[in-house]
MOPAC internal coordinates of N, CA, C and O (Angstrom, degrees):
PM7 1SCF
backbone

  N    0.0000 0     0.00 0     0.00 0    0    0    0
  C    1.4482 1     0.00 0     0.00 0    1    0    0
  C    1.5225 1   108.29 1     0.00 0    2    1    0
  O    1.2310 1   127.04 1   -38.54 1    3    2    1
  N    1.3352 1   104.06 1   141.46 1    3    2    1
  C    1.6700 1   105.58 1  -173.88 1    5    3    2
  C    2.1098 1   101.63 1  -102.97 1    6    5    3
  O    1.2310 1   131.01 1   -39.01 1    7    6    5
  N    1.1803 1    96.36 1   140.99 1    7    6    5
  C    1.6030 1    86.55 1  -164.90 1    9    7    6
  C    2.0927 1    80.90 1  -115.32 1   10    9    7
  O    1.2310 1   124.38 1   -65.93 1   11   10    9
  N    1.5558 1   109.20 1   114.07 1   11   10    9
  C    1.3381 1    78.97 1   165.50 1   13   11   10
  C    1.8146 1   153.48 1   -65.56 1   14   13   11
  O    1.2310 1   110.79 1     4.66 1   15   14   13
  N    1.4898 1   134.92 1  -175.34 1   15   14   13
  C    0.6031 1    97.40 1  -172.65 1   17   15   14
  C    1.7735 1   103.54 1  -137.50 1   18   17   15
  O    1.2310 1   104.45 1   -14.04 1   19   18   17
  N    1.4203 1   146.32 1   165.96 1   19   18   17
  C    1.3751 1   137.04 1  -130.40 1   21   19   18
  C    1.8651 1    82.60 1   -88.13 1   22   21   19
  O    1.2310 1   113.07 1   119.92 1   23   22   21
  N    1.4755 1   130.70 1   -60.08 1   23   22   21
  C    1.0712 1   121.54 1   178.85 1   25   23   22
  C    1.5624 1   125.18 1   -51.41 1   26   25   23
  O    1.2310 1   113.41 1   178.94 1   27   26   25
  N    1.9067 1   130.07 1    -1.06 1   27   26   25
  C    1.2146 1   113.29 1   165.83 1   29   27   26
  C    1.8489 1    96.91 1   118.67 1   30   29   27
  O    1.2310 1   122.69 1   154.01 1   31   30   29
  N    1.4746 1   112.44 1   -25.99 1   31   30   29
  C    1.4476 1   119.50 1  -167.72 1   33   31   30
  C    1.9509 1    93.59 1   -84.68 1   34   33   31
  O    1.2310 1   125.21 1    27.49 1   35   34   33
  N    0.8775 1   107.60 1  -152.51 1   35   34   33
  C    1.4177 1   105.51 1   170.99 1   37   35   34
  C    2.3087 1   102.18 1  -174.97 1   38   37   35
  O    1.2310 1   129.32 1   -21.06 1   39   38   37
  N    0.9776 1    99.64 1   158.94 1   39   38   37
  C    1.5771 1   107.15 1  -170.18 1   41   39   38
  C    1.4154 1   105.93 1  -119.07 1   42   41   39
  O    1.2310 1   117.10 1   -23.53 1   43   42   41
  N    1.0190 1   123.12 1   156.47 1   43   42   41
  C    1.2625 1   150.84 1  -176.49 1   45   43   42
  C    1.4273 1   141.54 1   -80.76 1   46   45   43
  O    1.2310 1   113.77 1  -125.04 1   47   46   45
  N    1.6196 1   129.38 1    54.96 1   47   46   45
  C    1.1117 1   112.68 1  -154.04 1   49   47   46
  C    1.2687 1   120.91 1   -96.08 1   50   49   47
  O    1.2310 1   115.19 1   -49.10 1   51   50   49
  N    1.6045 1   126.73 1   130.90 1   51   50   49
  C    1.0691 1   122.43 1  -178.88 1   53   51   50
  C    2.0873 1    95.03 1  -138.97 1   54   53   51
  O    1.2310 1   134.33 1   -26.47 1   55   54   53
  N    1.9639 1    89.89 1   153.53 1   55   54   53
  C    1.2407 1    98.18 1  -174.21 1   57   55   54
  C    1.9584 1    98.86 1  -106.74 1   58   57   55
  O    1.2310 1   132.31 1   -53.64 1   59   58   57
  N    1.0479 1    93.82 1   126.36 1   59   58   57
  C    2.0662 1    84.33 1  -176.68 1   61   59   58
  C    1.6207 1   116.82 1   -78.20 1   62   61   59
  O    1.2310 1   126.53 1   -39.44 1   63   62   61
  N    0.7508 1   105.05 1   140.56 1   63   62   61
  C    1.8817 1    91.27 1  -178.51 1   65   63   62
  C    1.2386 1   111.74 1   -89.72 1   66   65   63
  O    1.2310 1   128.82 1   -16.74 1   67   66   65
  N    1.2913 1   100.61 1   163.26 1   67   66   65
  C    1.7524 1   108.00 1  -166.26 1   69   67   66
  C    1.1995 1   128.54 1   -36.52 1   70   69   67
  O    1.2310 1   125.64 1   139.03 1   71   70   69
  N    1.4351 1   106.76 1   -40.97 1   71   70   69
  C    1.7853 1   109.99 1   158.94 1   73   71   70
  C    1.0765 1   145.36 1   -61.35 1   74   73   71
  O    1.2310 1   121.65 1   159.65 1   75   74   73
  N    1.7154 1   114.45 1   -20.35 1   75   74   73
  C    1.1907 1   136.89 1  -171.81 1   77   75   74
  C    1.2338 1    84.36 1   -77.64 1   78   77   75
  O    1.2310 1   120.11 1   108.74 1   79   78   77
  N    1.5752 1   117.39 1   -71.26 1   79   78   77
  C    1.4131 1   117.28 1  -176.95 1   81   79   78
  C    1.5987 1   126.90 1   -37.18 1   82   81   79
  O    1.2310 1   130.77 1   128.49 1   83   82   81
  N    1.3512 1    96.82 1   -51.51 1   83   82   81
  C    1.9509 1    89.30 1   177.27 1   85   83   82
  C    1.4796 1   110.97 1   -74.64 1   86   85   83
  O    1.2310 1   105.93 1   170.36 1   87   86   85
  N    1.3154 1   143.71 1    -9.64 1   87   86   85
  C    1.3093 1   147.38 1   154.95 1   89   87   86
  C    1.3395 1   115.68 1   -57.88 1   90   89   87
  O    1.2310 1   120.36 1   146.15 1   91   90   89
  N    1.7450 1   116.92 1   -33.85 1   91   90   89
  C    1.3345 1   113.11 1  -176.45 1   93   91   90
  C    1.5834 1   108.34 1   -87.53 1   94   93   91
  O    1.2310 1   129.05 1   137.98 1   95   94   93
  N    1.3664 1   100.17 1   -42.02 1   95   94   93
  C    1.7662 1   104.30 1   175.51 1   97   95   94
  C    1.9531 1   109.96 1   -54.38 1   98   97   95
  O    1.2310 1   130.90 1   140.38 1   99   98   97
  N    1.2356 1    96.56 1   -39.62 1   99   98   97
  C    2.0995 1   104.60 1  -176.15 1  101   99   98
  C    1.3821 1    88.67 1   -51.29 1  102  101   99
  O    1.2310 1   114.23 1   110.75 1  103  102  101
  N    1.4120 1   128.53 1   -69.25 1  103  102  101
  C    1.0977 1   139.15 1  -167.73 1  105  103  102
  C    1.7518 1   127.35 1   -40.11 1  106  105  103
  O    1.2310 1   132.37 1   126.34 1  107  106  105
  N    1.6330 1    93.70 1   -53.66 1  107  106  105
  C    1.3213 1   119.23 1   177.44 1  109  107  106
  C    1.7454 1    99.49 1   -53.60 1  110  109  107
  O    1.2310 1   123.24 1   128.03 1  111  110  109
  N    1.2401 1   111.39 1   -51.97 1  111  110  109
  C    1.2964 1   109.35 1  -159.26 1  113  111  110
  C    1.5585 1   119.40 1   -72.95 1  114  113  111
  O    1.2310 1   131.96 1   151.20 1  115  114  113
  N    1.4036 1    94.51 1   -28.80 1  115  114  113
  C    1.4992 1   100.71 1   173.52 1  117  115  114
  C    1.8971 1   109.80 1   -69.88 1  118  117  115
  O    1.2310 1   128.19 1   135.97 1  119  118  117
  N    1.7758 1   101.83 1   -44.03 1  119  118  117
  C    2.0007 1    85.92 1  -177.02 1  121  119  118
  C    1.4471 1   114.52 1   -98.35 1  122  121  119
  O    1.2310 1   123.96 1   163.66 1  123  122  121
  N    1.2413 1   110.02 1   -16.34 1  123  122  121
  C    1.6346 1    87.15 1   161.42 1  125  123  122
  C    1.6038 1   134.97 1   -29.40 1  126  125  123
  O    1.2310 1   129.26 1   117.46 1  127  126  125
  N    1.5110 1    99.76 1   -62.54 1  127  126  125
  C    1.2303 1   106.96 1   177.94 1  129  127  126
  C    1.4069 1   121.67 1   -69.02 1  130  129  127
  O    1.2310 1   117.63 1  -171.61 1  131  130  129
  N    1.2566 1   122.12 1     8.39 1  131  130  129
  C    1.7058 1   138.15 1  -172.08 1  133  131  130
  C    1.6668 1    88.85 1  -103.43 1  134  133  131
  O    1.2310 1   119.46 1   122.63 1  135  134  133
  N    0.9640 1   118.63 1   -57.37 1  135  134  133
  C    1.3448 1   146.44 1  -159.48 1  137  135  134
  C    1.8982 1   126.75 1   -48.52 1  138  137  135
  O    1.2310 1   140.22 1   112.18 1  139  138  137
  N    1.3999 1    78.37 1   -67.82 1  139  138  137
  C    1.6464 1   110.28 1  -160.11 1  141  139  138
  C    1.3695 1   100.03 1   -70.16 1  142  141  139
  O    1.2310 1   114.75 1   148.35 1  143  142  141
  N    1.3298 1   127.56 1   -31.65 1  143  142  141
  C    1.3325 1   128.40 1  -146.84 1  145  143  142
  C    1.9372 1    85.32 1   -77.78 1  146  145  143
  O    1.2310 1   117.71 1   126.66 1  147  146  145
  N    1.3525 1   121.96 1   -53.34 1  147  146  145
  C    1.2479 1   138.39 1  -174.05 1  149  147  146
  C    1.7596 1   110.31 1   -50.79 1  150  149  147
  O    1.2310 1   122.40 1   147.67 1  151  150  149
  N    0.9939 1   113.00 1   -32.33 1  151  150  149
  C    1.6004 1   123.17 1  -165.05 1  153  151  150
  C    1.4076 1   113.47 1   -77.32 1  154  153  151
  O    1.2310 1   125.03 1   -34.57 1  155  154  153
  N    1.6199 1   107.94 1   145.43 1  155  154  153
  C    1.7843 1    94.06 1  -163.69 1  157  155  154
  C    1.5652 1    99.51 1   -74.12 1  158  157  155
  O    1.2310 1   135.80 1   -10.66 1  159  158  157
  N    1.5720 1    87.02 1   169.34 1  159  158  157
  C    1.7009 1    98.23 1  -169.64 1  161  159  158
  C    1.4553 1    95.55 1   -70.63 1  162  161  159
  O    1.2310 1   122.32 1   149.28 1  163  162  161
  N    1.5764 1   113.17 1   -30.72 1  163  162  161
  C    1.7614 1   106.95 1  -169.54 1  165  163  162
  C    1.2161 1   120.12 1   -69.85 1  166  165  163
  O    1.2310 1   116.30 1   169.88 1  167  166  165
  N    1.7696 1   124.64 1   -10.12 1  167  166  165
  C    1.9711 1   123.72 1   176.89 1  169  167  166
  C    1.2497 1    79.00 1   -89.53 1  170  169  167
  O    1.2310 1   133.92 1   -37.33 1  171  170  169
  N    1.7154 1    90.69 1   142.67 1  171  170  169
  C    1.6786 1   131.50 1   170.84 1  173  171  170
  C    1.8154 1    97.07 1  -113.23 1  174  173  171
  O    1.2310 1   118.99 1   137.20 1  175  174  173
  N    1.4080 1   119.53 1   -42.80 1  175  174  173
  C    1.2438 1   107.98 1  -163.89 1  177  175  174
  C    2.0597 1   128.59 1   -68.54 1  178  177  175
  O    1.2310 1   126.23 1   -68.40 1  179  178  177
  N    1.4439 1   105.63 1   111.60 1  179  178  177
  C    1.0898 1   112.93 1   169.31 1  181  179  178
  C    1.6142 1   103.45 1    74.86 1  182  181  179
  O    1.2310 1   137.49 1  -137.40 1  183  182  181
  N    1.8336 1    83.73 1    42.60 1  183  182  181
  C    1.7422 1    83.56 1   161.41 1  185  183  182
  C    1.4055 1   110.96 1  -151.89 1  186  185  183
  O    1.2310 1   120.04 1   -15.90 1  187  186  185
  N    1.8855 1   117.54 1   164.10 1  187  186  185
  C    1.1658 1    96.45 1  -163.70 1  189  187  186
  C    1.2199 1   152.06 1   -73.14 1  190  189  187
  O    1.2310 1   111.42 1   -45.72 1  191  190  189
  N    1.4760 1   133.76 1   134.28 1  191  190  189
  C    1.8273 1   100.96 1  -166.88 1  193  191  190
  C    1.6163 1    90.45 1   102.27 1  194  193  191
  O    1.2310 1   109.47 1   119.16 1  195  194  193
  N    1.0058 1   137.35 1   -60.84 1  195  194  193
  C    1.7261 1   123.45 1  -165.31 1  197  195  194
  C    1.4861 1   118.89 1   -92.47 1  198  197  195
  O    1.2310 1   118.90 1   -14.54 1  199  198  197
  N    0.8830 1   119.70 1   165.46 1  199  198  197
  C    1.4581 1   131.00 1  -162.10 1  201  199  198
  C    1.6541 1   121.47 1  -141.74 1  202  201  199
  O    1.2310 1   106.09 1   -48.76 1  203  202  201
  N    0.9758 1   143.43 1   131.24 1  203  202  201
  C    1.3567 1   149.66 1   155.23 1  205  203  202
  C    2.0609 1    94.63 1   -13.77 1  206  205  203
  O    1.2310 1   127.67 1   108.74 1  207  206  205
  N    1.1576 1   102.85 1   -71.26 1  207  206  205
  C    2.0001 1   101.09 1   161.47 1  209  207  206
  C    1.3308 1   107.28 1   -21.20 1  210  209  207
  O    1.2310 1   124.80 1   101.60 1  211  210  209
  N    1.4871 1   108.40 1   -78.40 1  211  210  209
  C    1.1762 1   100.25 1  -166.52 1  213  211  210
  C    2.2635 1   116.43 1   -44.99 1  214  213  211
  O    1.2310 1   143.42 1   113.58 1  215  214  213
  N    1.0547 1    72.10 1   -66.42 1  215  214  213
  C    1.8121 1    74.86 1  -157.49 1  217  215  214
  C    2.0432 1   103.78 1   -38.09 1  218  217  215
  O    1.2310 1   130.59 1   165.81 1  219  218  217
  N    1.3235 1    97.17 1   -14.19 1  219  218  217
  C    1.8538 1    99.36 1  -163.29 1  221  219  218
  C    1.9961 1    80.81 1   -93.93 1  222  221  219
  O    1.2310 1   108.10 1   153.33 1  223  222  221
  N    1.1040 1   139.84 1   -26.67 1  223  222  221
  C    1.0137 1   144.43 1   153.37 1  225  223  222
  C    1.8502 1   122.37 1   -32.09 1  226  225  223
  O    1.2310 1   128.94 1   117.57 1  227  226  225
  N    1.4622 1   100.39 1   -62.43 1  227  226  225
  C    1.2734 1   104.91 1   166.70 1  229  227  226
  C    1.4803 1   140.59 1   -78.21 1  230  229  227
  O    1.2310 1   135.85 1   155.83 1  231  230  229
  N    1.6165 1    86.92 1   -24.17 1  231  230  229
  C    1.4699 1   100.83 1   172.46 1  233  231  230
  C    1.4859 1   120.68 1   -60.01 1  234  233  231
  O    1.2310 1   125.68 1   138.61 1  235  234  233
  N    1.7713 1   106.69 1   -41.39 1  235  234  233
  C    1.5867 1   129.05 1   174.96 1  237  235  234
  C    1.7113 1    94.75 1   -42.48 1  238  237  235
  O    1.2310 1   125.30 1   111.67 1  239  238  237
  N    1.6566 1   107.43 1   -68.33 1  239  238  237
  C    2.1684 1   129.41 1  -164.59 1  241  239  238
  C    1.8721 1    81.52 1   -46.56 1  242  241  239
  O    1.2310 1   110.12 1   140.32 1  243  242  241
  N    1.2870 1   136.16 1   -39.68 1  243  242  241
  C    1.4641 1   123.21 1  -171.29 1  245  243  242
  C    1.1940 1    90.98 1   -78.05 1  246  245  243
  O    1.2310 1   103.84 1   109.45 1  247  246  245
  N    1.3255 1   147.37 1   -70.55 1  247  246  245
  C    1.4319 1   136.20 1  -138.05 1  249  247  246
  C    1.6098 1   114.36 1   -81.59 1  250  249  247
  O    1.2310 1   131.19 1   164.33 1  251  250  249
  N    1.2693 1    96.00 1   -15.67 1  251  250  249
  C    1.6768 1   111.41 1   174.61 1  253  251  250
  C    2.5097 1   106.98 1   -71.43 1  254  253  251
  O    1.2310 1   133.12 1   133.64 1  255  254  253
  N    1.6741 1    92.26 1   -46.36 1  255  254  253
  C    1.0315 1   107.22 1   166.28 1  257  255  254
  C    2.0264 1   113.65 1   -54.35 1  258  257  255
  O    1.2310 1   122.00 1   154.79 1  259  258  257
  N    1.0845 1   113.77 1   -25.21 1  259  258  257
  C    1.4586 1   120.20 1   179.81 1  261  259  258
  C    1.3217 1   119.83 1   106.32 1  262  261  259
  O    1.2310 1   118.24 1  -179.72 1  263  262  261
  N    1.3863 1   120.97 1     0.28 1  263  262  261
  C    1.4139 1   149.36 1   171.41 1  265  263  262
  C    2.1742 1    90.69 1   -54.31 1  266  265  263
  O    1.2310 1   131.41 1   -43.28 1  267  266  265
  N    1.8132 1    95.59 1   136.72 1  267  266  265
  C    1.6895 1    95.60 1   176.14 1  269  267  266
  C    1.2908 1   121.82 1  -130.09 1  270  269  267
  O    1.2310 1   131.31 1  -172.78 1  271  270  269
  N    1.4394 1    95.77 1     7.22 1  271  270  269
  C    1.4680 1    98.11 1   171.38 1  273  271  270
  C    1.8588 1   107.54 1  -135.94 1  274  273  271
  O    1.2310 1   126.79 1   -11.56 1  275  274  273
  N    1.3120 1   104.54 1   168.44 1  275  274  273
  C    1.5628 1   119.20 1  -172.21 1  277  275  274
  C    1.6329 1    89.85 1  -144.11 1  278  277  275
  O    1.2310 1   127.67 1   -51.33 1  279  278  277
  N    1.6611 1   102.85 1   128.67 1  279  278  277
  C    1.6250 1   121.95 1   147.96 1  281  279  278
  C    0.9456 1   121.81 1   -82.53 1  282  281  279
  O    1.2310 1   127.97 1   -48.80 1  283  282  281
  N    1.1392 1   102.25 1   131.20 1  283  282  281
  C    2.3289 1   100.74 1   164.49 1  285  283  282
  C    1.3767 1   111.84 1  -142.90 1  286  285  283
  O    1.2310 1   125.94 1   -78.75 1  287  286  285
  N    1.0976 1   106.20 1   101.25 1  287  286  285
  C    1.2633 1   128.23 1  -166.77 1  289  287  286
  C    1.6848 1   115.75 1   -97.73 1  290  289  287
  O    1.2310 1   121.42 1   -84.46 1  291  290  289
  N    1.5734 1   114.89 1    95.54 1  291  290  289
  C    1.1147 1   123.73 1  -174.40 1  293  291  290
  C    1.8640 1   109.17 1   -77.08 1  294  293  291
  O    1.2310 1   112.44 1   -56.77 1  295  294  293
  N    1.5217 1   131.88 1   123.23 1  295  294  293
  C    1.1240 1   124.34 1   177.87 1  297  295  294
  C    1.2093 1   123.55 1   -95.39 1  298  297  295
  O    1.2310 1   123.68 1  -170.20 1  299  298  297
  N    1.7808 1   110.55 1     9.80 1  299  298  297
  C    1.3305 1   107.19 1  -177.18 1  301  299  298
  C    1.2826 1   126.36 1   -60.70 1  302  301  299
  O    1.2310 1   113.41 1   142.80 1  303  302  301
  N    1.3472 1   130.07 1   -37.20 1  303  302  301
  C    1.6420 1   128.21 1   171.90 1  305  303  302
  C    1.0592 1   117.01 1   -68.35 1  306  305  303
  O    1.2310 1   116.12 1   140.47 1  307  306  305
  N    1.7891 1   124.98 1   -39.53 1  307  306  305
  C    1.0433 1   126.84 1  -151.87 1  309  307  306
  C    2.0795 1   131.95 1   -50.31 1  310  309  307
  O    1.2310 1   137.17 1   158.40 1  311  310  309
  N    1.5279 1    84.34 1   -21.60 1  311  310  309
  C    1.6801 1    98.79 1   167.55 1  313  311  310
  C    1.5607 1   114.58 1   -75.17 1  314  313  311
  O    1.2310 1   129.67 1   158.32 1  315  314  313
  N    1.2867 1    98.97 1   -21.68 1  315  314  313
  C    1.6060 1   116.76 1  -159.36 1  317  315  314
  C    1.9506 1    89.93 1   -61.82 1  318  317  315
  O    1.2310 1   119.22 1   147.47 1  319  318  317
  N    0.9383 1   119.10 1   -32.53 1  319  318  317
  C    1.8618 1   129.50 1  -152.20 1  321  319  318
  C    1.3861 1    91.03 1   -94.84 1  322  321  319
  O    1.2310 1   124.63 1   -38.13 1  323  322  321
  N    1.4906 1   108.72 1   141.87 1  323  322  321
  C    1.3961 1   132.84 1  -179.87 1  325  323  322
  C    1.6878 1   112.81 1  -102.48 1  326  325  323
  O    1.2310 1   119.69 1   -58.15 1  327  326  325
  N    1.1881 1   118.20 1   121.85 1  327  326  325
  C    1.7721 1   107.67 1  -175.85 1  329  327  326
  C    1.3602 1   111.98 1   -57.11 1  330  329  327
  O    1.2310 1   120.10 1   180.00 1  331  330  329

């Protein structure tokens, strides 16, 4: 089901069924821990332990430092684009 969306794009909703789900968690559990250790300390998104808080947390420890700008770099389309 396509749920639209306020900018004109529209999103995707799907519910996974119980199996999908315990296939993704089996999965999860095995590469996380392959994974995480490699990943910079500075992504918060969709990992364990960090939070949307967090990263607006650090961003504050930069701007306190005198730093005036913040990136946020969403990668969801970025596969979407053809070279």
């Amino acid at each position: 089901m396509e749920i639209p969306k306020p900018d004109g794009g529209v999103r995707l909703l799907g519910i996974p069924t119980v199996i999908d789900r315990m296939v993704q968690q089996s999965i999860a559990q095995v590469l996380v821990p392959v994974f995480e250790p490699v990943f910079s300390e500075h992504s918060c998104g969709f990992r364990p332990g960090r939070s949307a808080h967090d990263a607006v947390r650090e961003a504050y420890g930069y701007y306190k430092e005198g730093y005036s700008h913040v990136v946020d770099i969403d990668m969801a389309k970025y596969f979407d684009s053809k070279p």
